[in-house]
C-alpha positions as CSV (number, residue, x, y, z in Angstrom):
1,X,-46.8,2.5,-55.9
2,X,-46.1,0.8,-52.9
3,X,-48.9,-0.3,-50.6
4,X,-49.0,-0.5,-46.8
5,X,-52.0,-2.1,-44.1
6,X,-53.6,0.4,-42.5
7,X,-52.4,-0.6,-39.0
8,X,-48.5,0.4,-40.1
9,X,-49.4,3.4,-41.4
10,X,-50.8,3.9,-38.0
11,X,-48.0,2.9,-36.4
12,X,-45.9,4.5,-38.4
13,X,-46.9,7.7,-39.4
14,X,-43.7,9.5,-39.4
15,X,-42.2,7.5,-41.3
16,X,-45.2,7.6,-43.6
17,X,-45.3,10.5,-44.4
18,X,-41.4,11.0,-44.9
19,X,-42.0,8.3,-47.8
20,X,-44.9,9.9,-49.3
21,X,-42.9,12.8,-50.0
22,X,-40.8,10.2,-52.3
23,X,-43.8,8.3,-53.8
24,X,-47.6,7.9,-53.1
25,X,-48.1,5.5,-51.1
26,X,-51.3,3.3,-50.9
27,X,-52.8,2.1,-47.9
28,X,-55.3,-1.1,-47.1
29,X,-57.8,-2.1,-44.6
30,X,-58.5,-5.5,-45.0
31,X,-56.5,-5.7,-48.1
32,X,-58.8,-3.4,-49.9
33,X,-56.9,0.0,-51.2
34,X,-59.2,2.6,-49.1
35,X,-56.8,5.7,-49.0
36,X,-53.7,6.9,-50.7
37,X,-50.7,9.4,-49.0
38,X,-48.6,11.7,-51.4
39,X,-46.9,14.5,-51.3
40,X,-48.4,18.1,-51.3
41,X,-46.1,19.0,-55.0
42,X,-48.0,16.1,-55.9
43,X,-51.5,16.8,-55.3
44,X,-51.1,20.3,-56.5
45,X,-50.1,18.9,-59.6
46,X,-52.9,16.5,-59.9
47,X,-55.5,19.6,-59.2
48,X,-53.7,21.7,-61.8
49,X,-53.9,18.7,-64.7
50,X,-57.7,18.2,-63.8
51,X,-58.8,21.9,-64.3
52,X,-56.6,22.1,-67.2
53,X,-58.4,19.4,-68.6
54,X,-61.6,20.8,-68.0
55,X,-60.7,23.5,-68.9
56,X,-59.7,21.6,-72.5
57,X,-63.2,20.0,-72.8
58,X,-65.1,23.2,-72.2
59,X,-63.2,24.3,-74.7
60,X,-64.0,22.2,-77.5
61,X,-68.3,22.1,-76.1
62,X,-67.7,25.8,-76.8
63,X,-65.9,25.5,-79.9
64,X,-68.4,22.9,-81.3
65,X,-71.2,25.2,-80.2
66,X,-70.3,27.9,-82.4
67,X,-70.4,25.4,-85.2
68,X,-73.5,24.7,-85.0
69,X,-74.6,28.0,-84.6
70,X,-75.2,28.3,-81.1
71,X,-74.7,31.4,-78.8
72,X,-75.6,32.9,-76.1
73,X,-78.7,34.0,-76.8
74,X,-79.8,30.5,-77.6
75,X,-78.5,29.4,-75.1
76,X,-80.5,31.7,-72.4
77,X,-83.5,30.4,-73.6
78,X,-83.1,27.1,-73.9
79,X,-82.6,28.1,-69.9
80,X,-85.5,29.4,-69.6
81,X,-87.2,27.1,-71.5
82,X,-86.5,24.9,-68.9
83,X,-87.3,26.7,-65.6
């Protein structure tokens, strides 16, 4: 990933954002990464991998609750339980 000061970026915005669209692009304010630019394909996949991942883990909670023996009825009042 290639890495940029902030200033540039600044001053460069255009161009930027026309490399973004090729790689993310990290930027630094006093050489700490603080930001990073990509392009929108990119972020949309990185959204779609994270609830699909989620979406994995409920999975197996789920799965491993009805193992053990849990359903929703347990489940509701351990919920209350708590209130």
């Amino acid at each position: 990933m290639k890495t940029i000061a902030a200033s540039e970026a600044k001053q460069g915005f255009a161009a930027l954002i026309d490399a973004a669209a090729r790689e993310p692009i990290a930027i630094q304010r006093q050489k700490r990464d603080v930001a990073v630019v990509m392009s929108m394909q990119e972020y949309e996949r990185l959204t779609r991998l994270n609830k699909s991942e989620f979406q994995r883990f409920c999975d197996r909670v789920g799965a491993r609750a009805v193992e053990a023996g849990i359903d929703e009825a347990i489940l509701a009042g351990l919920l209350a339980d708590d209130a």
